[in-house]
C-alpha positions in Angstrom: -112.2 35.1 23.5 -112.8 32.0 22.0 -109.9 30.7 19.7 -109.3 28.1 16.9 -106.9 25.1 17.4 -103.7 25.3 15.5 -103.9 24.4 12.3 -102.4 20.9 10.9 -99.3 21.1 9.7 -99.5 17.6 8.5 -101.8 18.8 5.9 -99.8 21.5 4.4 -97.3 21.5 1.2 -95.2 23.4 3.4 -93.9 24.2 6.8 -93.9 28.1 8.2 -89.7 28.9 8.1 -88.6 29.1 11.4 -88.0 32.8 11.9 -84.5 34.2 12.4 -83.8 31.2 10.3 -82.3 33.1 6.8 -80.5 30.1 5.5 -83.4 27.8 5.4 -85.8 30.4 4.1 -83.2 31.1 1.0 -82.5 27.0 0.6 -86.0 26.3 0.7 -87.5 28.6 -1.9 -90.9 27.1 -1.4 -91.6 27.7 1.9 -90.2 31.3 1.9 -91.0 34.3 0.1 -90.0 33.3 -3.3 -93.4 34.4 -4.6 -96.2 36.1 -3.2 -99.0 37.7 -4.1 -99.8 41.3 -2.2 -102.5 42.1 -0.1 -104.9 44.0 -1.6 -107.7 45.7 -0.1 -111.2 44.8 -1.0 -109.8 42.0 -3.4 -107.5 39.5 -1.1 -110.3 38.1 1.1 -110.8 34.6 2.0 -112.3 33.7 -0.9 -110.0 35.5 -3.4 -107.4 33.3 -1.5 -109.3 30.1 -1.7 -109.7 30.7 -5.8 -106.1 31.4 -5.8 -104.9 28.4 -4.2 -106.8 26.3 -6.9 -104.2 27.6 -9.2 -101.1 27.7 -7.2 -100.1 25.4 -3.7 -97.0 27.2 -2.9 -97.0 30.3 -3.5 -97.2 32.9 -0.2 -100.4 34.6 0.1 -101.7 37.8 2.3 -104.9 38.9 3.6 -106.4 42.4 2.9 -104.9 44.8 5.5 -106.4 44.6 8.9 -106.6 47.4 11.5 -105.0 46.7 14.9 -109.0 48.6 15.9 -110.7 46.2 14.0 -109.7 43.0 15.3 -109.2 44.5 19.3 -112.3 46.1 19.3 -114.5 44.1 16.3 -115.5 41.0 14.8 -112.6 38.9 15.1 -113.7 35.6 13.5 -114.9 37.6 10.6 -111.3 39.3 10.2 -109.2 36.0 11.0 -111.1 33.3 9.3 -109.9 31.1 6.7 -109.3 28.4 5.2 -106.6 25.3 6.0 -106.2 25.2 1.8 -104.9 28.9 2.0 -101.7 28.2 3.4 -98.6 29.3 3.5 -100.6 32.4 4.7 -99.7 36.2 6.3 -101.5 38.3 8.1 -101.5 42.0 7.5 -101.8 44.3 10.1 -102.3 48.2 10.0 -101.4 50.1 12.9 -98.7 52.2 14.7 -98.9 51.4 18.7 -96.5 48.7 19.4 -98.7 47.1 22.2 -102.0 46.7 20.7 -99.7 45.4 17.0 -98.6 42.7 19.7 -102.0 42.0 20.4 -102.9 41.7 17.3 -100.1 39.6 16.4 -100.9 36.7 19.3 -104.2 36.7 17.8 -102.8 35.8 13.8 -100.6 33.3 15.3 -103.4 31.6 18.0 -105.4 31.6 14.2 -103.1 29.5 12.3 -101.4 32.3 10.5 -97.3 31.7 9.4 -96.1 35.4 9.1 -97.3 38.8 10.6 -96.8 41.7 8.2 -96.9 45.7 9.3 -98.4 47.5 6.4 -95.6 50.9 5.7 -96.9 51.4 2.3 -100.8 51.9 2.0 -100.7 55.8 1.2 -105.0 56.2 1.0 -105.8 59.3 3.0 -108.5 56.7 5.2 -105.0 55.1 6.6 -103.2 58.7 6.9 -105.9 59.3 9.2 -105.2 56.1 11.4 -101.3 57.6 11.6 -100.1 54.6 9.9 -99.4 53.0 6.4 -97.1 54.9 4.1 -96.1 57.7 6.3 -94.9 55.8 9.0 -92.1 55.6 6.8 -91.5 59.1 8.9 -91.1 57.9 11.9 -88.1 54.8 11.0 -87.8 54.2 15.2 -91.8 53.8 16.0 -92.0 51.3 13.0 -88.6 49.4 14.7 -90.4 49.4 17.9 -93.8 48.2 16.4 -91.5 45.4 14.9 -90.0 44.3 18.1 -93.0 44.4 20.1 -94.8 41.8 17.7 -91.3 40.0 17.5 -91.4 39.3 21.2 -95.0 38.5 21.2 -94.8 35.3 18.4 -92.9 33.0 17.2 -93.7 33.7 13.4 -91.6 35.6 10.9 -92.3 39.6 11.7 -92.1 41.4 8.3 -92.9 45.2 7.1 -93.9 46.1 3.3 -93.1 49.7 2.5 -92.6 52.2 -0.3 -89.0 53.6 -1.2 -89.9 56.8 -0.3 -92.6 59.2 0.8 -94.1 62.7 -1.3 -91.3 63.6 -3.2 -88.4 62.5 -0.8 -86.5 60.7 -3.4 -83.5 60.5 -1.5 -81.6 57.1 -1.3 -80.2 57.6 2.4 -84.1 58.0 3.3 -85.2 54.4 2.5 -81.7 52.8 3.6 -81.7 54.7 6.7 -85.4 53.1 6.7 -84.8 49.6 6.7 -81.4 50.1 8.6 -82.9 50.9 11.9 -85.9 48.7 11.2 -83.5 45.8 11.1 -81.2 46.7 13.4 -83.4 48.0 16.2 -86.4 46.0 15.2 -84.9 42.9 14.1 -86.7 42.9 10.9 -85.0 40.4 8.7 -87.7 40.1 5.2 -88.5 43.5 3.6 -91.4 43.8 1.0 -90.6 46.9 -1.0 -93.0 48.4 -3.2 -90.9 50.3 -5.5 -92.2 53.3 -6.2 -92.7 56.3 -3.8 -95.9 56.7 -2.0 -97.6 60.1 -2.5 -99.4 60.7 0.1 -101.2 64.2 -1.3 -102.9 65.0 -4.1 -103.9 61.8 -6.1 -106.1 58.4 -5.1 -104.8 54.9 -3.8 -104.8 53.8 -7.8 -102.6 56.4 -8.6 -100.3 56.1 -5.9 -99.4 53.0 -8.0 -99.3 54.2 -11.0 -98.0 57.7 -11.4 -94.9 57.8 -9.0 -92.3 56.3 -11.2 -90.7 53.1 -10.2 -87.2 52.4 -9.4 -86.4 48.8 -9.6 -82.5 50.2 -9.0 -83.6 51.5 -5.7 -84.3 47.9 -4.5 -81.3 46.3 -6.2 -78.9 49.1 -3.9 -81.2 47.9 -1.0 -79.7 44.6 -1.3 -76.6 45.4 -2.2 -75.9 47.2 1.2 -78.0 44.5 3.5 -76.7 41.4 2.2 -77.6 39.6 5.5 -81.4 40.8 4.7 -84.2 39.5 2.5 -85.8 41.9 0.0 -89.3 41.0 -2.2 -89.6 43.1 -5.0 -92.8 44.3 -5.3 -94.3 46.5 -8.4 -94.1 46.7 -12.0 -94.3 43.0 -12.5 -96.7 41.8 -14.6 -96.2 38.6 -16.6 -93.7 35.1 -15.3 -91.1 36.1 -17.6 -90.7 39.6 -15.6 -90.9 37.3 -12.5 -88.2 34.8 -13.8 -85.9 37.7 -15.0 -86.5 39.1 -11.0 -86.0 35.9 -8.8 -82.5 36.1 -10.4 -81.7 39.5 -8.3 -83.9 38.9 -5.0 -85.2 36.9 -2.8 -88.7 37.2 -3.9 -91.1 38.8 -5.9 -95.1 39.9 -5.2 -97.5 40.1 -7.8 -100.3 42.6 -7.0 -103.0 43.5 -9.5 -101.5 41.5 -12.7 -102.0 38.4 -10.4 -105.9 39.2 -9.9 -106.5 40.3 -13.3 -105.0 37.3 -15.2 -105.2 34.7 -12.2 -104.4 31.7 -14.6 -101.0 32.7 -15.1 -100.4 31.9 -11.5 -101.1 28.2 -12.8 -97.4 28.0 -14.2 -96.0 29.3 -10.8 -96.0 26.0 -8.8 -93.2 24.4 -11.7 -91.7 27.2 -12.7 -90.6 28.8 -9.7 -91.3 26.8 -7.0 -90.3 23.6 -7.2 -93.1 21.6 -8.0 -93.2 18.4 -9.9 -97.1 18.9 -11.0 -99.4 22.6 -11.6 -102.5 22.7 -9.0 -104.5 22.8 -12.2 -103.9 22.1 -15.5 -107.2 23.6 -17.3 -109.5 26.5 -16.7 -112.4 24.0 -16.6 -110.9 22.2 -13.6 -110.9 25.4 -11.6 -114.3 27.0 -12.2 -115.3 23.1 -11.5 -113.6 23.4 -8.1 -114.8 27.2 -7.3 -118.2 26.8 -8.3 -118.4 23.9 -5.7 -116.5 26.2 -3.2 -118.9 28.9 -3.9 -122.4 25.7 -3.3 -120.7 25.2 -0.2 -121.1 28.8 0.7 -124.9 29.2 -0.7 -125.4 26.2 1.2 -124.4 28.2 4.7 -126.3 31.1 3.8 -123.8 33.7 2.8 -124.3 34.5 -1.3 -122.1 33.3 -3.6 -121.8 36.2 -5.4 -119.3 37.7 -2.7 -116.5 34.7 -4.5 -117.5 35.1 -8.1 -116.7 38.2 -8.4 -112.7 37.0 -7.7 -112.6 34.6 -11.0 -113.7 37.3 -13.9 -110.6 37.1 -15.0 -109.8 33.8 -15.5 -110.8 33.4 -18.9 -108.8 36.2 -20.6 -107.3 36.1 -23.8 -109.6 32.7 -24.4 -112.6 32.7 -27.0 -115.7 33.9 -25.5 -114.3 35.4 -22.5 -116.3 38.5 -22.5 -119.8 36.5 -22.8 -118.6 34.3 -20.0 -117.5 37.1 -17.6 -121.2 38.9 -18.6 -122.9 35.7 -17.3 -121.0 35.7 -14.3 -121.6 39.4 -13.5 -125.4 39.3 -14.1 -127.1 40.1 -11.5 -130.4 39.1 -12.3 -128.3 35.5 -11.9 -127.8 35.8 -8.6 -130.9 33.5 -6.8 -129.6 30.8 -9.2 -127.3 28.0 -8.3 -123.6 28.7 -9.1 -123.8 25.6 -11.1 -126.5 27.0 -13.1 -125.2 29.9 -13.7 -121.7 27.8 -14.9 -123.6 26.0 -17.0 -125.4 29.3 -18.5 -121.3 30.9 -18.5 -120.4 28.4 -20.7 -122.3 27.8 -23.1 -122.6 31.5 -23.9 -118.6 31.4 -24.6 -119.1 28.8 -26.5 -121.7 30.2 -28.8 -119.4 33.3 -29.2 -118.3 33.7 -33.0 -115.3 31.9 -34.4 -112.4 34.6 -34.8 -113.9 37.2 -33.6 -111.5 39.1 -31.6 -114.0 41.4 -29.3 -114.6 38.0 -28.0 -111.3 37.1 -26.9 -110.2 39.6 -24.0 
């Protein structure tokens, strides 16, 4: 199977942490998981990413999930593929066999990836039906043994994001005893804790994060009894002063939705959080300047540009004439145009938006 060189770490902002390494992944906020933003299916793909790092260098981004089936027995260039810009960058996998999660893990790090992840949280009945997800949560031993089986394959950090609880098992002991034998008898050393339970009958995927109720205390009692561990708070956060108020109780904290719905709020992260001397963009001009460009480069190799667009709706919210511009954007009739064009068009149809008129501003 044909394989990509390793990517150059000369061009990075940051080095991968050397796994096992806690100390230098809690020093060096940066390079660790001091802020992420989740993997999301249908919505963190390679160009998501791409539009993403316009507005933040540092912070840790994931792919969509990825089936162990789909990369052993599919496309894997179309799984695997991104870009040098995206990085630091993890690789989510979905699946519950420890060998063929191995597999799957030589192949992330043989791309360039700097972390493998084992999805224990998805609860969507499609991934219920694979025997993995949410309710491996069940089975604390076969998730340990999935961990240790990619730990011995790569030299990359190995980390699992999981609910803190399953149906209506709100018990404590069940999520502790959870991550205890993960880390004990896995070696798993970062947890990414959604914090909420995942219920895994009776309502859809948008639900599931919605209608269980979340318990940010669960998380805070997870820490407390792994001290030696790394816990990323993930759920409920949804503007940078919830994330400031976090980062002063974990590790890290992962922004799922309110990241893609209000991208340019990731703008501030780089100097706020991470260390930064200078934002990755200062304007929302700059970065539908750099995207369009992004997205000629992809009309240019024959795969429509509409696939990217579709990732920077939101990145005019709250400004005048943000609705017009989004309706541009999302016209399909648009589509055989140039993305410049259509920027252009995008534009000048906020601009021409009435002054104070709030329906305009959302």
């Amino acid at each position: 199977m044909e394989q990509p060189p390793r990517a150059n770490w000369d061009n990075r902002d940051h080095a991968p942490v050397a796994p096992n390494d806690r100390a230098a992944m809690l020093i060096d906020a940066s390079a660790g998981w001091r802020l992420s933003v989740a993997p999301m299916m249908d919505w963190t793909d390679r160009h998501c990413r791409y539009f993403h790092r316009l507005l933040t260098r540092r912070t840790r981004l994931y792919t969509e999930m990825v089936t162990t089936g789909a990369l052993l027995h599919g496309d894997v260039a179309r799984h695997l593929d991104f870009d040098a810009v995206e990085h630091p960058l993890a690789l989510q996998l979905g699946g519950s066999e420890p060998a063929d999660l191995a597999a799957c893990a030589r192949l992330g790090e043989q791309w360039g990836y700097d972390e493998i992840n084992l999805n224990c949280g998805c609860p969507s009945e499609r991934v219920r039906r694979g025997a993995f997800g949410a309710c491996l949560m069940a089975e604390p031993e076969l998730v340990a043994d999935c961990v240790r089986a990619m730990r011995n394959a790569v030299s990359l950090p190995v980390t699992v994001k999981h609910r803190i609880g399953i149906d209506r098992i709100e018990s404590y002991d069940f999520v502790r005893d959870f991550v205890g034998t993960v880390a004990s008898r896995g070696g798993c050393e970062v947890f990414i804790v959604h914090a909420r339970n995942a219920w895994l009958q009776g309502i859809s995927p948008k639900q599931n994060r919605e209608l269980p109720p979340l318990r940010h205390d669960t998380v805070r009692r997870l820490r407390a009894d792994f001290p030696e561990l790394a816990f990323v708070l993930n759920g409920g956060v949804t503007s940078n002063e919830q994330i400031a108020g976090q980062l002063r109780e974990f590790e890290g904290v992962m922004v799922g939705r309110a990241a893609y719905h209000d991208p340019f709020a990731l703008a501030e992260w780089d100097v706020r959080f991470l260390g930064a001397e200078v934002r990755a963009s200062a304007e929302r001009d700059g970065v539908e300047d750099r995207y369009v460009a992004y997205m000629e480069r992809m009309a240019a190799g024959g795969e429509p540009w509409s696939h990217a667009s579709r990732h920077m709706l939101g990145l005019r919210n709250a400004t005048p004439g943000a609705r017009r511009w989004r309706q541009v954007w999302s016209d399909h009739r648009l589509h055989g145009r140039s993305p410049r064009e259509v920027s252009a068009l995008a534009r000048a149809a906020a601009a021409s938006a009435p002054v104070g008129d709030a329906a305009e501003v959302a």
